[in-house]
C-alpha positions in Angstrom: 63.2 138.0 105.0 65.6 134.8 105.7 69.0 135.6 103.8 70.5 133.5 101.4 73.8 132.1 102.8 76.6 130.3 101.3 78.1 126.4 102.8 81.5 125.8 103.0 81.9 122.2 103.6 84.9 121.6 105.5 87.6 118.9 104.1 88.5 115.7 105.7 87.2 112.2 106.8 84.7 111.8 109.8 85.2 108.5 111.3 81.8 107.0 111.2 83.1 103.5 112.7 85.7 102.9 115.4 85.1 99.1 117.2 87.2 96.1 117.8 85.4 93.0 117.0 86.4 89.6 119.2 85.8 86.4 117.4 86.7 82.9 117.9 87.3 80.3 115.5 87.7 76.9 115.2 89.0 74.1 113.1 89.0 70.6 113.5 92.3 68.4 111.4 92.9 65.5 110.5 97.0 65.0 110.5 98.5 64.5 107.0 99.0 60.7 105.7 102.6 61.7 105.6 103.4 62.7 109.1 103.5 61.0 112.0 100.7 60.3 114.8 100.5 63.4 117.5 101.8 62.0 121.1 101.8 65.7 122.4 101.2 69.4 121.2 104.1 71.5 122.4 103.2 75.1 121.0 100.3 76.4 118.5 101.6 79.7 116.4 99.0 81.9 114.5 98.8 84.2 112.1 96.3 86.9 110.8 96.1 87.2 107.2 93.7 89.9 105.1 92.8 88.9 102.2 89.8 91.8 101.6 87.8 94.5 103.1 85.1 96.5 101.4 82.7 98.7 102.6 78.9 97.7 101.4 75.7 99.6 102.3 75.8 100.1 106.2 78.4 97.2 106.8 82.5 97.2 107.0 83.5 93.7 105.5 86.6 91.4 105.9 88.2 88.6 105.1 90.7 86.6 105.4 92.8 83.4 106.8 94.5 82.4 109.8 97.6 80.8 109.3 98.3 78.3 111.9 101.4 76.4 112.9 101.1 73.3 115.4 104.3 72.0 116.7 103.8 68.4 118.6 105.9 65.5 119.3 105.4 62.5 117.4 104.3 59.1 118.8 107.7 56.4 118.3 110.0 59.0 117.0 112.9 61.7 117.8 112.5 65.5 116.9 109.8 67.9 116.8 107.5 67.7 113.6 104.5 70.6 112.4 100.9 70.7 111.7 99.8 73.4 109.1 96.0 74.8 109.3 94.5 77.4 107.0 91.0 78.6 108.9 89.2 81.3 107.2 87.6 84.4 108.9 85.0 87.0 108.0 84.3 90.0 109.9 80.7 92.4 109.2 79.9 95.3 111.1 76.7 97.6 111.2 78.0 100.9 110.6 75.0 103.8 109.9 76.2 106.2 107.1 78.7 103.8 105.6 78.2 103.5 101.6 80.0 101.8 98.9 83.4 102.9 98.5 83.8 104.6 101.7 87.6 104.1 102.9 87.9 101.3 105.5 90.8 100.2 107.5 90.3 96.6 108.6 93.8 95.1 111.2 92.9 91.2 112.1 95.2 90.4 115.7 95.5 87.0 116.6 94.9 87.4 120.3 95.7 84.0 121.4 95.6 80.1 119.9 95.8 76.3 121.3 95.5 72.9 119.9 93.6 69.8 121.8 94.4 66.2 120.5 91.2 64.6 120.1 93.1 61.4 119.3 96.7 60.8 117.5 95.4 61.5 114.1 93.2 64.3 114.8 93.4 67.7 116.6 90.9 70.8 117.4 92.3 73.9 116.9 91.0 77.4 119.0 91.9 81.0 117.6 91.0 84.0 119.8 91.0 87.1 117.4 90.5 90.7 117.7 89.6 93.1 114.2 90.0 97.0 114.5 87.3 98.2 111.6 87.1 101.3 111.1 84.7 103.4 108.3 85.3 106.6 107.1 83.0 109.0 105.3 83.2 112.5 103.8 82.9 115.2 106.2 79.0 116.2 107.0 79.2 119.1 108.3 78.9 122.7 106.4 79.6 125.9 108.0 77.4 129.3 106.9 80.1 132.4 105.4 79.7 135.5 106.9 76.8 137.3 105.0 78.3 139.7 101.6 74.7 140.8 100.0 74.4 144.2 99.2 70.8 144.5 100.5 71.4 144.7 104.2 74.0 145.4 106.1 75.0 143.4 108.9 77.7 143.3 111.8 79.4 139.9 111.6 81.6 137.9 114.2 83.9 134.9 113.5 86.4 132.8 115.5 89.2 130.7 114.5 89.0 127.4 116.3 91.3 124.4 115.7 90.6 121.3 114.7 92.1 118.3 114.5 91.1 115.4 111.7 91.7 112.8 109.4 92.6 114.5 106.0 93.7 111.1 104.2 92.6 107.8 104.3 94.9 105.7 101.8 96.3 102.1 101.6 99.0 100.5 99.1 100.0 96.6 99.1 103.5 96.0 98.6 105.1 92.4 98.0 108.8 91.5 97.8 111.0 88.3 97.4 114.7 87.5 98.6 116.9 84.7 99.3 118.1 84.3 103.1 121.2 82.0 104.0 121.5 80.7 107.5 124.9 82.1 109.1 128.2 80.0 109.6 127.2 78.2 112.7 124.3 77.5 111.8 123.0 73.3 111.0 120.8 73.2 107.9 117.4 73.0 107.6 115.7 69.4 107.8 112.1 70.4 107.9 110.7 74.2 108.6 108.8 74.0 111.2 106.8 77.2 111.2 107.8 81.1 111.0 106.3 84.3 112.4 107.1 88.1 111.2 107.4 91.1 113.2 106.4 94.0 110.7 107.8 97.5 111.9 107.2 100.8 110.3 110.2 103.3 111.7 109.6 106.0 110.0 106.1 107.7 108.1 106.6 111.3 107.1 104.4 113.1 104.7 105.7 115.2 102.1 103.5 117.0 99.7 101.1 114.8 98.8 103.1 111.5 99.3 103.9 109.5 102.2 107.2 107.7 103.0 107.7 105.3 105.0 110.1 102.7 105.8 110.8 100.2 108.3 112.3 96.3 108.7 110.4 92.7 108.5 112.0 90.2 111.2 111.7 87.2 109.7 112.0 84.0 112.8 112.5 80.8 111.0 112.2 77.6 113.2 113.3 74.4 112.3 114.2 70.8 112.6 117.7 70.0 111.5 119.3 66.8 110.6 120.2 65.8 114.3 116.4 66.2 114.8 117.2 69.4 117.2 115.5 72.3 117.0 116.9 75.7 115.9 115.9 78.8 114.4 116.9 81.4 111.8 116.8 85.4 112.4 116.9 87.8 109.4 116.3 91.9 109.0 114.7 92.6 105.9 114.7 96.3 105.1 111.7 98.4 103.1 110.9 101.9 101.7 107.3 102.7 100.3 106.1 105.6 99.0 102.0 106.0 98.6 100.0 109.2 97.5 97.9 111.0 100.3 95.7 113.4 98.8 94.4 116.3 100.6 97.1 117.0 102.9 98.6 120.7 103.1 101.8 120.1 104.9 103.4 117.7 107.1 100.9 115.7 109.2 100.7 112.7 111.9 100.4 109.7 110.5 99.2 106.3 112.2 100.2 103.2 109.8 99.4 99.7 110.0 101.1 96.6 108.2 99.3 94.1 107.8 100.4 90.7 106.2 98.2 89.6 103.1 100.7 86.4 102.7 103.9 85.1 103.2 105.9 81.9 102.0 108.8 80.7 103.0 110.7 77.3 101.6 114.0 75.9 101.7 115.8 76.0 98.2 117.4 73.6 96.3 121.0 74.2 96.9 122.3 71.4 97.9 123.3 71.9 101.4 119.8 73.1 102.9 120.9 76.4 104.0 119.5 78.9 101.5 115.6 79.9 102.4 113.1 81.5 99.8 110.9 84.3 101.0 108.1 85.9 99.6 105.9 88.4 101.5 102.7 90.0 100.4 101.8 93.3 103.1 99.7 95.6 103.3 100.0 99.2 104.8 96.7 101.4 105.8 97.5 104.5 106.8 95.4 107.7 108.6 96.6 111.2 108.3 95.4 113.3 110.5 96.6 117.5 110.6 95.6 120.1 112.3 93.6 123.3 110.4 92.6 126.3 111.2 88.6 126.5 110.4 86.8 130.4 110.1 83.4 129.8 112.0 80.7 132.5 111.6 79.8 132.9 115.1 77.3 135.8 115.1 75.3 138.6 113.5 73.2 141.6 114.1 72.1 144.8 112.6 72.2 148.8 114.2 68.9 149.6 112.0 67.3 146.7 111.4 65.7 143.8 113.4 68.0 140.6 113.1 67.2 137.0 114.3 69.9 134.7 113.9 69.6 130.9 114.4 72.9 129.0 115.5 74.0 125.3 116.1 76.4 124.1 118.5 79.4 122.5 116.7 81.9 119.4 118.1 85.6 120.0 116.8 88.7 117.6 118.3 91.5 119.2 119.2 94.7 117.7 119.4 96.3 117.1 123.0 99.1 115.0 122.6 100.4 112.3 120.2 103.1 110.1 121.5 104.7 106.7 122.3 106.2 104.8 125.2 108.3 102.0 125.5 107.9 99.7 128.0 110.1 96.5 129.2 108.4 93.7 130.7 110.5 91.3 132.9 109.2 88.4 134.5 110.6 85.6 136.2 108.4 82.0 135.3 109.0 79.3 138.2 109.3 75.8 136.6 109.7 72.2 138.5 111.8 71.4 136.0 115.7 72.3 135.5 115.7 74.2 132.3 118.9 73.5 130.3 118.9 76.3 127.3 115.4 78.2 125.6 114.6 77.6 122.6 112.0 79.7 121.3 110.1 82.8 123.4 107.3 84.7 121.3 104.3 87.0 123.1 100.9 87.6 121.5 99.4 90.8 122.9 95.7 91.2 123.1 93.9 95.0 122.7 95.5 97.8 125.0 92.5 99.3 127.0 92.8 102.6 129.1 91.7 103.2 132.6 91.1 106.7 134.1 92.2 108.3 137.5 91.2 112.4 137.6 93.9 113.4 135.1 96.0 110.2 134.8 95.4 107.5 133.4 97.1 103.9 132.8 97.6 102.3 129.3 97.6 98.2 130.2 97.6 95.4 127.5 97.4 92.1 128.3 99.1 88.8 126.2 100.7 85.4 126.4 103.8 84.4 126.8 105.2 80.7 124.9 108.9 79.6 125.4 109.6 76.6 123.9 112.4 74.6 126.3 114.8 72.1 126.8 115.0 70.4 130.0 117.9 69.3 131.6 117.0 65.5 130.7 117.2 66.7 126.9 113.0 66.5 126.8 111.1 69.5 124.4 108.7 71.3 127.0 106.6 74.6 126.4 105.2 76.9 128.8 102.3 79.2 128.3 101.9 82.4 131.2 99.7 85.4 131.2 101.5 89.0 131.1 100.1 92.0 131.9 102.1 95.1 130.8 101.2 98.9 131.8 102.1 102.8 131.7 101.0 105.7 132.8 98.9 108.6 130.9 97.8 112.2 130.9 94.8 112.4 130.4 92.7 115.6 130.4 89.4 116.3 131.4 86.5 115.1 128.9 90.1 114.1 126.6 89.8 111.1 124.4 92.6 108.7 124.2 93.2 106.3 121.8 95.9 103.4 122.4 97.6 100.9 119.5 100.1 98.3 121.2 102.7 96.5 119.4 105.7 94.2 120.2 108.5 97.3 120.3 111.3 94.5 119.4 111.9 90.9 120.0 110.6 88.8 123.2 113.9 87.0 125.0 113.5 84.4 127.8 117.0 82.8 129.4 117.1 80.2 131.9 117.4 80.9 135.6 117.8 78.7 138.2 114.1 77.8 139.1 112.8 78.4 135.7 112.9 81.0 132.9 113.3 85.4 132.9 111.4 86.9 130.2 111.9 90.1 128.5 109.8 91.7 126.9 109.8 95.2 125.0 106.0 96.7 124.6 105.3 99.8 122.6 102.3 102.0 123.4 101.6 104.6 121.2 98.8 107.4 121.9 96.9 109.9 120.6 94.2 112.0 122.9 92.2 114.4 121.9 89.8 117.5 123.2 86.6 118.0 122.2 85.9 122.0 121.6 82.7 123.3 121.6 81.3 126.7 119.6 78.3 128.1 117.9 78.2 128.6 114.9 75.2 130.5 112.8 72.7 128.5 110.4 70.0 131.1 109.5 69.5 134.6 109.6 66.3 136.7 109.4 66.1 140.2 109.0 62.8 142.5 109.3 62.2 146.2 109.5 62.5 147.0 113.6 59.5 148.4 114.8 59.1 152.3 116.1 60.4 153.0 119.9 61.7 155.2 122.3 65.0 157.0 121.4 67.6 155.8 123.0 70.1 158.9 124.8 73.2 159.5 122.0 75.7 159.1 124.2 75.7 156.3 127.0 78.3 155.8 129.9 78.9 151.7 130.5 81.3 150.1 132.6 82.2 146.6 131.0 81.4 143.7 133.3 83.5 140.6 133.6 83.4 138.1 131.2 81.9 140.9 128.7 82.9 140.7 125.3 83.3 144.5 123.2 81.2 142.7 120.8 78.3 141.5 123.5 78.1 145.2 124.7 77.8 146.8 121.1 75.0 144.5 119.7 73.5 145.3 122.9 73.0 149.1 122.4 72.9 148.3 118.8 76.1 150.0 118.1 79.5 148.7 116.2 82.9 147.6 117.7 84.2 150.3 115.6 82.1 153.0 117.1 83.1 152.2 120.9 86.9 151.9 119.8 86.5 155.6 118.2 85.2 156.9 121.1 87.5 154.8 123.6 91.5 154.7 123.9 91.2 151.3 125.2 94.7 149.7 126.5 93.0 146.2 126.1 90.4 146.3 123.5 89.8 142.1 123.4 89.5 142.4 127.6 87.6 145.9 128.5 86.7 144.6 131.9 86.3 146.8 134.5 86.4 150.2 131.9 83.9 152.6 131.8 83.2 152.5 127.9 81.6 155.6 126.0 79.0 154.3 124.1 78.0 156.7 121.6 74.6 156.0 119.1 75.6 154.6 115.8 74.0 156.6 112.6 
């Protein structure tokens, strides 16, 4: 007779995608009627805009633009002039168990850009990009409860085993619009010559069922002024946010991204040119992950009856460690040239990867480094250089680790006296996991056991190592409580090494 036992599905997400897709694209441009012929490209800025993401029948879908900003020289003129490009992206990736509606976090990175001039009225534009997709899915797997018919009786074992998952899987888009005014010192604005944001989330704490988070947009403004030089504007631009997380007991760890969906930014009509218009469109998708305590039904037998019990070997994660480190990255660029003041310095970091050694391990991320220069002759230059930025890990054995990267402030270069020093502040931030294997039961039969041999009613035993009270009682077809009855046992969870009285149970 197979019993009837109940499921308990066990809350939470299962991740059923995790991949980084790398794409290039490309765009060819003709320059604008209204600017001037290209003489040289000195810097090509990029950035990574979602529009959408879906999740379709077995596919994670994205889309989206890449906002471009070229920079050149112009042919027969003073002062640094831009090229804007709009170059669309899509992203689609096979994901098995993936259905409409399943959550999906989708973080486009530009990983790296350049511009060729084809001739001075046309230009060929290169994006590297990496997209983190990720699909999530209800959580698959049921656990069996313990047995509670009337019609046999049964001795039952469970454990309490940890695991660590993603309860909530939530988004919110969030736009706001201010005014920014260049400070005192500052020349006005001529023509803007392309902007970049650095998006930061500081703080993300779950409370209740709502998450709070806050955190600044640097907003980098560069510019041609009046005098045709080049200068840029700086501004912090605080934000709260609070989104609804559903699911989620108590306090848990949350990993957020911000994303930018748009941005605009335009000088406003006040007469003098110092007064900037911003508008930001963003996006935040966040994964909450908590630890819970889950009851697995481990084991069953019976002392009267015959009992064959089918299990299946179960995969939780267990949290190791969830942290962060800052790095600084210094690194001194050798020019030819005498370089008179910097202008500009940005890096654009590519996807951190993590290399094992036995229990350490080393985070590394590599990017490029732009500063945008003025030589001592009063001439715009740019240099481009490779960086490669690690730190160390723990790591232990058969542990996962999972690495984001970000810029943890802004890049700096200064001039030295054979080229440029760059600084540049990296922010790894980890989460490894343990994998945690038990057995749990599926199916139980029972059948009337067949006539033997008495067994003697009282039995001396001395408990072997690594031998479980419960592994010696269904063994002589006795109960826990039985051998505890008949024992004073000063460990009863390690009898090692005691001779146990094993009396018959009846």
């Amino acid at each position: 007779m197979e019993l009837a036992l109940n499921n308990i599905t066990m809350e939470g997400y299962a991740c059923l995608l995790d991949t980084t897709v790398f794409q290039e694209e490309t765009q060819e441009s003709i320059v604008p009627d209204a600017c001037p012929d290209i003489a040289r490209v000195l810097c090509t800025e990029a950035r990574a805009r979602l529009r959408s993401k879906e999740s379709v029948e077995g596919k994670v879908e994205g889309e989206g633009s890449i906002a471009v900003t070229v920079v050149y020289l112009p042919e027969e003129e003073t002062g640094a002039r831009k090229l804007c490009l709009d170059i669309p992206f899509r992203v689609s990736v096979a994901a098995a168990g993936v259905t409409p509606g399943c959550p999906v976090v989708v973080t486009p990175r530009v990983t790296g850009a350049e511009t060729r001039v084809l001739n001075p009225r046309k230009v060929l534009c290169r994006v590297e990009l990496a997209v983190v997709c990720q699909g999530w899915g209800t959580e698959e797997n049921a656990l069996t409860a313990p047995w509670s018919g009337e019609d046999c009786v049964l001795e039952q074992r469970t454990e309490e085993v940890e695991r660590y998952a993603a309860m909530s899987v939530t988004e919110k888009a969030f736009a706001f619009t201010d005014d920014v005014i260049l400070s005192a010192g500052q020349s006005a604005v001529a023509e803007l010559l392309g902007h970049r944001l650095d998006l930061r989330c500081d703080e993300a704490k779950v409370i209740g069922n709502k998450l709070i988070f806050k955190g600044d947009v640097t907003l980098l403004a560069r510019y041609r002024t009046a005098e045709n030089t080049l200068s840029m504007g700086r501004w912090e631009l605080p934000f709260s946010q609070i989104m609804d997380v559903g699911g989620i007991e108590e306090e848990g760890a949350c990993a957020l991204d911000l994303i930018e969906q748009d941005s605009r930014l335009e000088v406003i009509d006040d007469g003098e040119g110092r007064t900037l218009g911003v508008h930001l469109e963003l996006l935040a998708q966040a994964v909450v992950r908590q630890t819970r305590t889950v009851e697995v039904f481990s084991d069953a037998y019976s002392v009267t009856q015959q009992v064959e019990v089918e299990r299946q070997e179960l995969t939780f994660s267990q949290l190791w460690e969830e942290n962060a480190v800052n790095q600084i990255h210094r690194e001194i660029f050798d020019l030819s040239n005498p370089v008179r003041s910097v202008e500009d310095c940005w890096v654009v970091l590519g996807q951190p990867t993590v290399e094992r050694q036995e229990s350490e391990g080393t985070m590394s991320v590599r990017g490029t480094a732009t500063v945008l220069y003025m030589t001592e002759e009063g001439a715009l230059d740019t240099l481009t250089r490779p960086i490669t930025v690690t730190a160390a890990v723990s790591l232990p054995e058969n542990g996962d680790c999972r690495v984001r990267c970000a810029l943890g402030g802004e890049a700096g270069a200064v001039a030295t006296a054979g080229g440029v020093e760059l600084r540049c502040p990296v922010r790894f931030s980890y989460l490894t996991t343990v994998p945690r294997t038990c057995t749990a039961v599926t199916a139980i039969r029972v059948e009337e056991r067949p006539e033997g041999e008495e067994r003697p009613s009282v039995i001396l035993r001395l408990a072997q190592p690594g031998e479980s009270l419960w592994d010696i009682a269904k063994s002589y077809s006795t109960t826990t409580r039985d051998i505890l009855a008949a024992n004073e046992l000063p460990d009863p969870d390690h009898p090692e090494g005691t001779l146990l009285l094993i009396p018959r149970s009846r």
